[in-house]
PABA-699420 format. One record per residue (C-alpha): residue number from 1; residue in three letters; chain; x, y, z. Coordinates in steps of 0.02 Angstrom, whole numbers, plus 50000, padded with zeros to 5 digits. Layout:
NUM	ALA	A	X	Y	Z;
...
***
This chain:
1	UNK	A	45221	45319	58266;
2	UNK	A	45390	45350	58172;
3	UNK	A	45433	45538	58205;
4	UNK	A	45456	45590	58041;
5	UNK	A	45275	45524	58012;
6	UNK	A	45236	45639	58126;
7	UNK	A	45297	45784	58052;
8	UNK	A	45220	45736	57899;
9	UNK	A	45052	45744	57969;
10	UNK	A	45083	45895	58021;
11	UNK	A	45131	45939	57841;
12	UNK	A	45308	46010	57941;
13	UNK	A	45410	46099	57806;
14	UNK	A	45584	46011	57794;
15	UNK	A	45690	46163	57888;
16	UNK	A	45589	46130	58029;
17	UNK	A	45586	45953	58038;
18	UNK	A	45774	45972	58036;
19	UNK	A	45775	46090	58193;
20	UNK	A	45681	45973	58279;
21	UNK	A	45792	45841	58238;
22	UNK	A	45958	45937	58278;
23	UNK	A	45905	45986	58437;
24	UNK	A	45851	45806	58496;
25	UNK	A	46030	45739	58413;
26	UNK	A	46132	45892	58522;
27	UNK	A	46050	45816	58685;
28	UNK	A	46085	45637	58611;
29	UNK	A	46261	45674	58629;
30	UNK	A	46247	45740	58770;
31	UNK	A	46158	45604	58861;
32	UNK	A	46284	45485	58780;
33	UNK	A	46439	45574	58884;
34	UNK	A	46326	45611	59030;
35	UNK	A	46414	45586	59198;
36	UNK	A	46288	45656	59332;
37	UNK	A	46149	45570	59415;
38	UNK	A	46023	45492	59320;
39	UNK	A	45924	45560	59187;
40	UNK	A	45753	45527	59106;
41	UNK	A	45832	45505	58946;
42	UNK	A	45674	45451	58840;
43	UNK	A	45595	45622	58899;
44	UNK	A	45721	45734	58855;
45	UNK	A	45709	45641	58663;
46	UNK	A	45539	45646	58658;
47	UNK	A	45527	45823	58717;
48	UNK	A	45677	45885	58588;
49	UNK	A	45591	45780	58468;
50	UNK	A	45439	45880	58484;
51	UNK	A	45457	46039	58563;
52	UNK	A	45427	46168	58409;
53	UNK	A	45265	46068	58327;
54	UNK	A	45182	46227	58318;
55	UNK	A	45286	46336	58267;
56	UNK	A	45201	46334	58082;
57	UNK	A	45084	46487	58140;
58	UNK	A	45279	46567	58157;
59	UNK	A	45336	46550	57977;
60	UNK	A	45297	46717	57866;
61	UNK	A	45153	46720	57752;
62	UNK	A	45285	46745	57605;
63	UNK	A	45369	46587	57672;
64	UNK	A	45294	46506	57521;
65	UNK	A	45171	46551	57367;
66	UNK	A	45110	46375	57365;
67	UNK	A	44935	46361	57384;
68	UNK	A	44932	46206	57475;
69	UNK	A	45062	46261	57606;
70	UNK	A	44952	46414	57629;
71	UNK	A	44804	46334	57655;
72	UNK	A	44900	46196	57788;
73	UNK	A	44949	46364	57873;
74	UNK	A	44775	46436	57869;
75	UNK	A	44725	46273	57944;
76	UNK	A	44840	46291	58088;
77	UNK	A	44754	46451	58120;
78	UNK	A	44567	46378	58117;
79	UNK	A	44597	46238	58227;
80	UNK	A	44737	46260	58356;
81	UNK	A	44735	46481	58364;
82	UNK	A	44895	46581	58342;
83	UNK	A	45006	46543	58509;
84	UNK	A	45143	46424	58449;
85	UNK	A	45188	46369	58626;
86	UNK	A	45007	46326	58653;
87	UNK	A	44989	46253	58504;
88	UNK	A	45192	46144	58537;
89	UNK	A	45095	46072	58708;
90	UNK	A	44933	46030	58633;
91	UNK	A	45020	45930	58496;
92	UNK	A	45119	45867	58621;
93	UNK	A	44986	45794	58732;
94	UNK	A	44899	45730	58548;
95	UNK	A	45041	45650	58506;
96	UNK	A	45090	45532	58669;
97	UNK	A	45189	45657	58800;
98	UNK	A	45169	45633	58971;
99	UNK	A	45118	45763	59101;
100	UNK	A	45305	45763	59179;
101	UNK	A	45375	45772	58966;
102	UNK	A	45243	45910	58956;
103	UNK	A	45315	45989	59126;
104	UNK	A	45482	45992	59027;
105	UNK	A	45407	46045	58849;
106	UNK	A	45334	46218	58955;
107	UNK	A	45484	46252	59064;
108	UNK	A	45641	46234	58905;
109	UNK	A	45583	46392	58839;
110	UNK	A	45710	46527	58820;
111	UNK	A	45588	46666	58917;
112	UNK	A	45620	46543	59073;
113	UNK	A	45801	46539	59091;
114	UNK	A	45824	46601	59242;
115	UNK	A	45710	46489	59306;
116	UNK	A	45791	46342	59210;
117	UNK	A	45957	46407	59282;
118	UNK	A	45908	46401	59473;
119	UNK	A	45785	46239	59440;
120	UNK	A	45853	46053	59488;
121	UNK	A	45774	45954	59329;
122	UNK	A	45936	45925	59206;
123	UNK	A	45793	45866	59081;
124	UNK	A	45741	46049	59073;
125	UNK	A	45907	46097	59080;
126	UNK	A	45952	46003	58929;
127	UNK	A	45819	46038	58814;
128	UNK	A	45838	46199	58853;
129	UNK	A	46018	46242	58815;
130	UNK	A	45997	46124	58652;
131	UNK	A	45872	46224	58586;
132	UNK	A	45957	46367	58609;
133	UNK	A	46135	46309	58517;
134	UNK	A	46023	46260	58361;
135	UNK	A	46012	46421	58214;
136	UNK	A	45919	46389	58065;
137	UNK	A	46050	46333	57986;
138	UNK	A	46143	46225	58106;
139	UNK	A	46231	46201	58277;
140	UNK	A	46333	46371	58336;
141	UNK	A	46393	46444	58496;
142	UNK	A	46277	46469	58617;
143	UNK	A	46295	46668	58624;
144	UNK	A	46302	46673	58424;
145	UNK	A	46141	46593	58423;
146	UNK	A	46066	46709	58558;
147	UNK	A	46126	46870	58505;
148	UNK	A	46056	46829	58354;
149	UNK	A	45901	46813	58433;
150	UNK	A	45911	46978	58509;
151	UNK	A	45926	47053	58321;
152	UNK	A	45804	46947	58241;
153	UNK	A	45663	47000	58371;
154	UNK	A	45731	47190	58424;
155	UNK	A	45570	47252	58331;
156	UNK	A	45438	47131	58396;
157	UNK	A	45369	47205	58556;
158	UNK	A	45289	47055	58625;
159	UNK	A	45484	46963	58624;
160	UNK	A	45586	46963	58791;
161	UNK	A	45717	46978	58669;
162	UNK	A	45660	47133	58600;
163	UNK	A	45722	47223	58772;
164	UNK	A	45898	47236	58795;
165	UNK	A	45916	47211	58946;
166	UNK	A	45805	47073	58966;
167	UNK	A	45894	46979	58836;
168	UNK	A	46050	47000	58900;
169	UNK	A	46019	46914	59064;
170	UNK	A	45917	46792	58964;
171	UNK	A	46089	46763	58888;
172	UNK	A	46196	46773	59055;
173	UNK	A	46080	46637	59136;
174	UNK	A	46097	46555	58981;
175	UNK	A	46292	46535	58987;
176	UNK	A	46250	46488	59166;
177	UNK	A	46160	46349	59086;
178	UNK	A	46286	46272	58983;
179	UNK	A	46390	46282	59124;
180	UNK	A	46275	46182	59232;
181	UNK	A	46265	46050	59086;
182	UNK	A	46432	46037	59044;
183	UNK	A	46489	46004	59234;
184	UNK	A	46425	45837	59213;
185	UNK	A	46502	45793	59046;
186	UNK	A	46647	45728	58964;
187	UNK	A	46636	45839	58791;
188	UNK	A	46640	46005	58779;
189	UNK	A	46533	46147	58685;
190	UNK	A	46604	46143	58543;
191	UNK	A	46628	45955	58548;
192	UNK	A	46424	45987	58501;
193	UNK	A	46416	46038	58314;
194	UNK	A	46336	45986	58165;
195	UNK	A	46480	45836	58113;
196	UNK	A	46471	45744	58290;
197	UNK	A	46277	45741	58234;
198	UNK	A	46262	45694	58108;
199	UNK	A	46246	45502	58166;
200	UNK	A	46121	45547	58274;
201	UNK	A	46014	45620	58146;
202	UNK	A	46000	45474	58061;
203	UNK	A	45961	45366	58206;
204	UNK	A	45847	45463	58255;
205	UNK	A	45733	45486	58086;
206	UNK	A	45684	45306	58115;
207	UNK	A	45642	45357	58318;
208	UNK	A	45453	45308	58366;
209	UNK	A	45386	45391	58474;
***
């Protein structure tokens, strides 16, 4: 199924659609000047493509006053609970990843970077430090983005990034990552932004997966 039908099944508002799609385009480019050994490259899409499905249960009840999208949210609720990483790897399986994409979809997530750091998958490796140069509103620096994170979840107790240090090494291992990532290609960071893309946006709105 087209991706974008996908999201719309999901009844995926359009800002998070968009993350979605920005993260899978940053690893697009990547795997485009990718000079290291072999990677699974449909996983790493597929996994990018995919990796915040549930991340409705996330958005703020004042979000939006329309009934319907409140009632989609409720729905969320009812049938998959209220852990959005639970909920990103059931969709996942629902919607066609494998066990080794779902191996990838589990281990990309910020709270693991040290263990993405010292692990030997590049897949994981990729998604991760994608997901972590896309804000809300675009492709930024990879610390940018993460000390933002630190600020956006200092008051939330159940956040790693609510602890300072914590987040900090979260953001060392982090840097570590882009390092690893960018040893084996012929761009560099900021060569990743929201012009160079743009192209793969729109290639990959019409992506099935």
């Amino acid at each position: 199924m087209n991706i974008i039908n996908i999201y719309n099944k999901y009844h995926l508002p359009e800002n998070l659609q968009m993350h979605m799609l920005r993260v899978a385009s940053c690893s697009h480019l990547i795997i485009d000047n990718w000079i290291g050994d072999e990677l699974d490259k449909n996983a790493i899409i597929r996994v990018c493509l995919l990796h915040d499905m549930g991340n409705m249960v996330k958005i703020p009840e004042d979000f939006s006053d329309d009934k319907e999208f409140i009632a989609i949210r409720k729905s969320y609720f009812d049938k998959y609970g209220t852990n959005d990483h639970e909920i990103n790897l059931e969709i996942g399986k629902i919607e066609g990843l494998s066990d080794k994409e779902l191996t990838i979809l589990d281990g990309k997530r910020s709270r693991k970077n040290e263990q993405t750091l010292n692990s030997d998958s590049y897949e994981i490796k990729i998604c991760a430090y994608c997901d972590q140069r896309v804000a809300p509103d675009g492709v930024v620096d990879l610390k940018t983005r993460l000390e933002d994170a630190k600020v956006r979840y200092k008051d939330n107790p159940l956040s790693v990034w609510s602890n300072e240090e914590k987040a900090n090494h979260l953001i060392d291992c982090a840097l570590g990552i882009e390092k690893q990532v960018m040893d084996y290609c012929n761009i560099l960071p900021e060569d990743i932004n929201d012009k160079s893309i743009e192209k793969y946006i729109i290639k990959l709105r019409k992506y099935d997966i």
